[in-house]
C-alpha positions in Angstrom: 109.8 -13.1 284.2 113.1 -11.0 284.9 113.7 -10.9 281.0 111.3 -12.6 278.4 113.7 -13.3 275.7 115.9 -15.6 277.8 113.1 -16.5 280.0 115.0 -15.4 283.2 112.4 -16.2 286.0 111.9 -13.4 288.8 114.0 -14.1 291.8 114.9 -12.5 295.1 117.7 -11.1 293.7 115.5 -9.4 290.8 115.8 -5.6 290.9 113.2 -3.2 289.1 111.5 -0.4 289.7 108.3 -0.9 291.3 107.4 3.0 290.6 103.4 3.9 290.4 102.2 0.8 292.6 104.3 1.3 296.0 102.3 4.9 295.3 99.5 4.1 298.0 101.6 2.3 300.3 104.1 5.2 300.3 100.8 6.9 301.5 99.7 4.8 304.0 103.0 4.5 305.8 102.8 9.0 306.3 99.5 8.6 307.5 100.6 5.7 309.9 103.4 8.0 311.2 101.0 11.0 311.4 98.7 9.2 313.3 101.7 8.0 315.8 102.5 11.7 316.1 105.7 11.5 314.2 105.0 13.6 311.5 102.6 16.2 310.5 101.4 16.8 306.9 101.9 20.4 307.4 105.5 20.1 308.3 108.2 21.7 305.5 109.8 18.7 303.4 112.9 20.4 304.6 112.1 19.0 308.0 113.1 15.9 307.6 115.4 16.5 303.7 117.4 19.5 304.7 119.6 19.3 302.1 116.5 20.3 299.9 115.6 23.3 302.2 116.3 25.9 299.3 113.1 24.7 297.9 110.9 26.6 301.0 107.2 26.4 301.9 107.0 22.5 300.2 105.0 20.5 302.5 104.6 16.2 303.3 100.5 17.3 302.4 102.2 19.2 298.8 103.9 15.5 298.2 100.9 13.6 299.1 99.0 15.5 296.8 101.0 16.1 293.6 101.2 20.1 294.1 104.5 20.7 295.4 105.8 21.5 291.8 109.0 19.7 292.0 110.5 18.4 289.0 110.8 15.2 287.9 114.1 13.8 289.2 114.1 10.9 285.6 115.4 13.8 283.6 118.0 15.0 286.4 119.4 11.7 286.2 119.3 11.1 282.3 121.4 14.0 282.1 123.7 13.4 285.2 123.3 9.6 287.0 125.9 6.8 285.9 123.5 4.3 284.3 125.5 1.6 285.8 124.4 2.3 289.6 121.8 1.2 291.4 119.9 4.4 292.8 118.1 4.6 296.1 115.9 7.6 297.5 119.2 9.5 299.1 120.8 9.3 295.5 117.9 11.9 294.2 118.1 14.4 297.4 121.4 14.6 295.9 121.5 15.3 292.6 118.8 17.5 293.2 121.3 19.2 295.8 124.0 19.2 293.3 121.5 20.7 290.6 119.0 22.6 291.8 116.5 22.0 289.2 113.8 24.7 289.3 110.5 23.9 290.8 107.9 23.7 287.8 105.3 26.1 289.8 104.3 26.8 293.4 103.1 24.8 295.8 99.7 24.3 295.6 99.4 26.2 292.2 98.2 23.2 290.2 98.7 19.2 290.0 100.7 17.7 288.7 101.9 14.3 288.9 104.6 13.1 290.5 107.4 10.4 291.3 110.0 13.1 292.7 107.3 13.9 295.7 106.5 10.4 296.3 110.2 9.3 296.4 111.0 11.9 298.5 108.2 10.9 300.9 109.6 7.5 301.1 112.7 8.9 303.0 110.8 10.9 305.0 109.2 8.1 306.1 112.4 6.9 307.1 113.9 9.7 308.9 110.4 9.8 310.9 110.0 6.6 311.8 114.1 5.9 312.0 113.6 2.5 309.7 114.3 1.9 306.7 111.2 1.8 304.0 111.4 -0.5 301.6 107.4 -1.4 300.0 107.4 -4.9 298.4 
């Protein structure tokens, strides 16, 4: 169901966040590309997201893995997104850009978790392969 208490049925036209289960197909479609030799997991995020090159040494294999130590990009947009827009992948290099939220630690410091890495990997996966990515 779109929305339980009318009962709204899901349609094509439905829009939610998909969020933790596009996760491994995210994955997938780097290691596809790295395979095709159109990306390597040790090239700089800022590769392919220049706009985010003031973040330095972060890597595709820091996103992968949850230790680049970005922050989480829900928060940036609580505080600055108009709630009334739909947001896609470019929207958060932006704000981001804007902002400049501080990284959390360094890469490859610790884990930690996160949606900002993997959403960021989904446009690098379109840069890369020069399509756009959209996991269903």
């Amino acid at each position: 169901m779109a929305n339980e208490a009318t009962q709204q049925k899901l349609n094509t036209q439905t829009v939610f966040e998909l969020a933790s289960v596009s996760k491994q197909f995210t994955a997938m479609g780097i290691v596809l590309l790295a395979k095709q030799g159109k990306l390597n997991y040790d090239d700089k995020m800022s590769k392919y997201i220049p706009e985010l090159s003031f973040y330095g040494d972060i890597t595709i294999r820091h996103l992968l893995h949850h230790t680049a130590g970005l922050p989480d990009y829900m928060a940036l947009f609580e505080q600055h997104w108009d709630k009334t827009k739909f947001a896609v992948n470019q929207d958060i290099v932006n704000l981001m850009a804007t902002h400049q939220p501080a990284v959390l630690f360094q890469p490859n410091e610790k884990y930690e978790y996160s949606n900002t890495g993997y959403a960021l990997l989904g446009l690098i996966i379109e840069k890369a392969s020069k399509n756009p990515f959209l996991p269903i």
